[in-house]
C-alpha positions as semicolon CSV with decimal commas, in nm:
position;residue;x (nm);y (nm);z (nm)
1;X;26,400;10,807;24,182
2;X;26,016;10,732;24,087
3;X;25,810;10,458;24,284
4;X;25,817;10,302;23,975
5;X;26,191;10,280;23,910
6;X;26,285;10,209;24,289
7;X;26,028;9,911;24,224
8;X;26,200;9,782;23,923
9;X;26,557;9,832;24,125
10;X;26,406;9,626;24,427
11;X;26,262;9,375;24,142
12;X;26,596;9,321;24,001
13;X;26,804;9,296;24,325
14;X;26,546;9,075;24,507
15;X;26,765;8,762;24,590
16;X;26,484;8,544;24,621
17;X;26,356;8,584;24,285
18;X;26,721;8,570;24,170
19;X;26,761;8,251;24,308
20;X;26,435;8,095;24,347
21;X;26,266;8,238;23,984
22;X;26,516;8,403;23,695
23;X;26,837;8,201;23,744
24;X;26,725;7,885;23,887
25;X;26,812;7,742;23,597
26;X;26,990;7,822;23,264
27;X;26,668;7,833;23,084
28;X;26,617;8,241;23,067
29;X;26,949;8,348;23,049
30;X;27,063;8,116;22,796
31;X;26,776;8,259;22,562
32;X;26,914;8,595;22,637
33;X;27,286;8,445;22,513
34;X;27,114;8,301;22,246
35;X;26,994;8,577;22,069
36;X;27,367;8,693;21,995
37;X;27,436;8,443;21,795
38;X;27,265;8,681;21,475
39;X;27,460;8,951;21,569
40;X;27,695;9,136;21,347
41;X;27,995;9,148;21,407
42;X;28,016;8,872;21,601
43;X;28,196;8,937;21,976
44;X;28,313;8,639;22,122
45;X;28,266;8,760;22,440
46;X;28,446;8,458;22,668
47;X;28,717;8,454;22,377
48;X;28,766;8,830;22,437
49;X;28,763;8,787;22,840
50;X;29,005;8,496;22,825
51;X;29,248;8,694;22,596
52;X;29,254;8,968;22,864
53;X;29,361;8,731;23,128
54;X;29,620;8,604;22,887
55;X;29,878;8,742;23,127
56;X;29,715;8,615;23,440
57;X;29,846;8,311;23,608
58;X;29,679;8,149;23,939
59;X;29,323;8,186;24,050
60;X;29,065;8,349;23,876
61;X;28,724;8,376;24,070
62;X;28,422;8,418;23,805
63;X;28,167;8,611;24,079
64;X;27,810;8,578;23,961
65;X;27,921;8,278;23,680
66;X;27,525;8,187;23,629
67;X;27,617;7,867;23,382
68;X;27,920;7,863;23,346
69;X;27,979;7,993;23,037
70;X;28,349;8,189;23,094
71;X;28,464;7,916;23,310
72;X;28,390;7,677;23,052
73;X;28,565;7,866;22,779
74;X;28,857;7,961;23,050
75;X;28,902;7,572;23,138
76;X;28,988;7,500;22,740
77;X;29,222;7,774;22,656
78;X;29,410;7,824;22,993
79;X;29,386;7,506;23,195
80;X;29,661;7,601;23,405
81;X;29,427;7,860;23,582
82;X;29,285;7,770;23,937
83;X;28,918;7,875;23,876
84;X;28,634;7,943;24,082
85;X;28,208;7,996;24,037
86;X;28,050;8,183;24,222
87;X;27,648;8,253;24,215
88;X;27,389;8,308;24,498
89;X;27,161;8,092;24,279
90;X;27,242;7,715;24,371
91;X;26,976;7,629;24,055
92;X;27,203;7,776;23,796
93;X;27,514;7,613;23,893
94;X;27,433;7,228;23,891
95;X;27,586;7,227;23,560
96;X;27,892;7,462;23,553
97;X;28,190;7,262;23,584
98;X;28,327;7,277;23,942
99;X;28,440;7,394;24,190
100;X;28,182;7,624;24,265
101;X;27,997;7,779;24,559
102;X;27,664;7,965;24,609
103;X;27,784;8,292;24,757
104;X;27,651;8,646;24,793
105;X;27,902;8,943;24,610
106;X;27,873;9,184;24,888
107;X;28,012;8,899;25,096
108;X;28,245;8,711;24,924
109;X;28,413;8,440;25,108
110;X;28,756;8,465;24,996
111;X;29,051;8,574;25,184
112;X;29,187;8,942;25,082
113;X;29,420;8,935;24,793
114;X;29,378;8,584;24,784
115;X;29,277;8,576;24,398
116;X;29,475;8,697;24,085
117;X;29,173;8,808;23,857
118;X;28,817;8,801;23,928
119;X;28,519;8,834;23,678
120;X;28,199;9,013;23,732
121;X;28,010;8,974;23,379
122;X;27,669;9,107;23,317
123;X;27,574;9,062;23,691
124;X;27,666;9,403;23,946
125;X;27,308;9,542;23,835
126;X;27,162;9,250;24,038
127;X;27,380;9,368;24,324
128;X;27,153;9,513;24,620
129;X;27,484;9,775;24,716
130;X;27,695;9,798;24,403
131;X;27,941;9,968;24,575
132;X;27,978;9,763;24,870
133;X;28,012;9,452;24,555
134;X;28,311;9,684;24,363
135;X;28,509;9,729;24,751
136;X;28,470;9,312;24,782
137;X;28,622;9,285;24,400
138;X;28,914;9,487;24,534
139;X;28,954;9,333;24,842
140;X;29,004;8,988;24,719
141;X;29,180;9,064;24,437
142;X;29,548;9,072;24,464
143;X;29,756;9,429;24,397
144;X;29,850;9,344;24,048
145;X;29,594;9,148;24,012
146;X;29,271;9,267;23,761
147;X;28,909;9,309;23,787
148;X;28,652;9,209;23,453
149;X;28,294;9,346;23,484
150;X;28,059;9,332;23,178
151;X;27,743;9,487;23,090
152;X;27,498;9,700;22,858
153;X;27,456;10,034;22,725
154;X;27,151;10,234;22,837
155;X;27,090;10,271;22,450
156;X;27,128;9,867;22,395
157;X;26,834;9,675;22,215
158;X;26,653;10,005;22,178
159;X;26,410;9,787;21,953
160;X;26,307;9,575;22,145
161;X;26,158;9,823;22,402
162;X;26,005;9,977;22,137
163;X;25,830;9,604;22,009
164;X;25,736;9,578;22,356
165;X;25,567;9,926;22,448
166;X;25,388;9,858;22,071
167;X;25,236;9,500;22,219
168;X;25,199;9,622;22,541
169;X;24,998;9,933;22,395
170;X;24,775;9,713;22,187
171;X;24,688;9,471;22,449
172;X;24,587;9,730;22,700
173;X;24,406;9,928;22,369
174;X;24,623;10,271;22,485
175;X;24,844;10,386;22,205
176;X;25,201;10,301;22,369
177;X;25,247;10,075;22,657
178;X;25,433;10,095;22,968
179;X;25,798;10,027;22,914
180;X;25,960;9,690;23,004
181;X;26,196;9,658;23,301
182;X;26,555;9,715;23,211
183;X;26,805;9,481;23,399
184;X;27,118;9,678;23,280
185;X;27,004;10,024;23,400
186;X;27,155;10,022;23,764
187;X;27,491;9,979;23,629
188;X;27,480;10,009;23,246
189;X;27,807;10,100;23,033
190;X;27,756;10,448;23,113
191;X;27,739;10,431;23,507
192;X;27,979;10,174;23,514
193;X;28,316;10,357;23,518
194;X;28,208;10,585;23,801
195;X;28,130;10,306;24,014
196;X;28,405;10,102;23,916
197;X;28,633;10,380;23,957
198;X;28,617;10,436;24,337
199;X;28,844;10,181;24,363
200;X;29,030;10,121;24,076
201;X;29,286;10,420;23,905
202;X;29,263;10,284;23,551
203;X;28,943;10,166;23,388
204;X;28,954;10,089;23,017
205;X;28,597;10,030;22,866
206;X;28,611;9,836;22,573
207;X;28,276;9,842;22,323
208;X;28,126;9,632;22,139
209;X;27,813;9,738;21,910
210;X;27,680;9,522;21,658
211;X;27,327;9,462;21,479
212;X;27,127;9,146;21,535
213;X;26,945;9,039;21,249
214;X;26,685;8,784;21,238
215;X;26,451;8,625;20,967
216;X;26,232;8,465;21,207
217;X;26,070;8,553;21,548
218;X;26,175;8,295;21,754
219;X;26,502;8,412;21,880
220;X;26,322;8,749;21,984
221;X;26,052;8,590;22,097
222;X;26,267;8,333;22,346
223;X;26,453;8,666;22,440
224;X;26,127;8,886;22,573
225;X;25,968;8,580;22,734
226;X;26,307;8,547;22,954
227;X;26,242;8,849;23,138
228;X;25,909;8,625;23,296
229;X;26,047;8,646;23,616
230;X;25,959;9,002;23,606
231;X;25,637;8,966;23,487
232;X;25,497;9,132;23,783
233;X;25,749;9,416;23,707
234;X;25,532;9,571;23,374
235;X;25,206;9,657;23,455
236;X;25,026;9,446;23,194
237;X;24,919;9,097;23,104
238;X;25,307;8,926;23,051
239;X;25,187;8,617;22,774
240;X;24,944;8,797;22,617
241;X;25,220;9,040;22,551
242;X;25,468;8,822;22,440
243;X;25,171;8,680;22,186
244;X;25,150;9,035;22,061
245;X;25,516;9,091;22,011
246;X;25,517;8,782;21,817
247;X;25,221;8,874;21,578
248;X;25,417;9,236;21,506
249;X;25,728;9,059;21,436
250;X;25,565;8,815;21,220
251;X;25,426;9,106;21,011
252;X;25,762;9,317;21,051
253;X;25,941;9,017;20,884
254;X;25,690;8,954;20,617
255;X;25,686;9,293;20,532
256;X;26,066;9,406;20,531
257;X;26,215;9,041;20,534
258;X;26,405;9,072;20,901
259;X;26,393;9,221;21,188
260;X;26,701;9,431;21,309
261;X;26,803;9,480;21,681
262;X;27,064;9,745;21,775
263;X;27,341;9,601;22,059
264;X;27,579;9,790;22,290
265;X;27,780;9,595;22,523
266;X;28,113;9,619;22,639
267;X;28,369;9,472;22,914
268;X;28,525;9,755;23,167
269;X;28,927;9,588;23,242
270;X;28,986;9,729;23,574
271;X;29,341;9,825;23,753
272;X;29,461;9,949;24,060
């Protein structure tokens, strides 16, 4: 691992800026939800997650729920469900409909096998020990019970790191910039299985590419400038930047009419 990378890792583990900074409150990451509302086809992610716990019946614990967004969608379609949020950012879940608890994944405090189902959605790369975050998934889930995890493809929004090495590039007056900090990268789509496999026997990853297309910057725009709590994280001015991005996208879209964006998610169903 470079000095750079094992910064970036500590950057995107560091529970103080987790908690204090990037999710304490809904404000970045709902920008980053935001932006999939252009995308085509259109994944309904929660609708998708709820449909694989179709089967499940008792308590589902949603580990890392940031706001909400699952449990909300879980609530309406299967109210019979016992649910629980769980975050280490007390910010981020004042408005996530309760119960909930700020607690830390490699430390969950829930008795073993004491839940039927438990989520883990776009949220183990923020994990210190990934591992050590997979073994407390197992342990409190119960034998037939399932695991959900969620996250991104090393190859997703390939665009936008491009946009941003351009503005980063012409702000510094180098060419290309330095690249932008990837929060996916510790446990993208393609690392996932292996991790998720050490202690689960079946794994099914389920993918879901699509395009986002936009006519206006905004959306992009809101999306970059969520990633400010790592502003220390890219070795060059953050707004000015963002400022830059903006003025290439303007001229991208005036020139070619929108702006396309490549996506590669997916959801990894996990069984003993």
């Amino acid at each position: 691992m470079t000095e750079l990378s094992a910064a970036h890792d500590a950057a995107v583990t560091d529970r103080g800026r987790l908690a204090g900074s990037a999710y304490n409150s809904d404000r970045d990451l709902a920008a980053r939800q935001s932006l999939y509302q252009w995308q085509t086809p259109r994944h309904d992610l929660p609708g998708i997650v709820a449909e694989q716990l179709s089967g499940v019946r008792g308590r589902v614990v949603d580990v890392g729920c940031g706001n909400g967004k699952f449990i909300q969608r879980l609530r309406d379609d299967q109210p019979e469900l016992a649910l629980l949020g769980l975050d280490i950012a007390p910010g981020i879940l004042a408005a996530v409909p309760g119960p909930v608890a700020v607690a830390d994944a490699t430390r969950l405090p829930l008795a073993t096998a004491s839940v039927d189902a438990a989520l883990a959605l776009h949220m183990l790369y923020h994990v210190p020990h990934i591992p050590q975050a997979v073994r407390e998934l197992s342990r409190v889930v119960a034998r037939d019970g399932l695991v959900i995890a969620s996250t991104n493809s090393d190859r997703d929004k390939a665009e936008l790191d491009d946009l941003w090495q351009r503005a980063a590039g012409d702000v510094l007056g180098t060419g290309r910039g330095p690249a932008r900090i990837s929060l996916s990268a510790r446990f993208s789509l393609e690392k996932a299985p292996a991790f998720l496999g050490e202690e689960f026997g079946r794994v099914e990853t389920i993918k879901l590419p699509g395009t986002i297309t936009v006519h206006d910057p905004d959306p992009v725009i809101a999306h970059m400038a969520s990633y400010r709590a790592w502003a220390d994280q890219h070795d060059v001015p953050f707004e000015a930047t963002i400022e830059r991005a903006r003025a290439i996208l303007v001229d991208h879209i005036a020139r070619h009419g929108a702006f396309e964006v490549t996506c590669l998610g997916g959801i990894l169903v996990c069984r003993r």
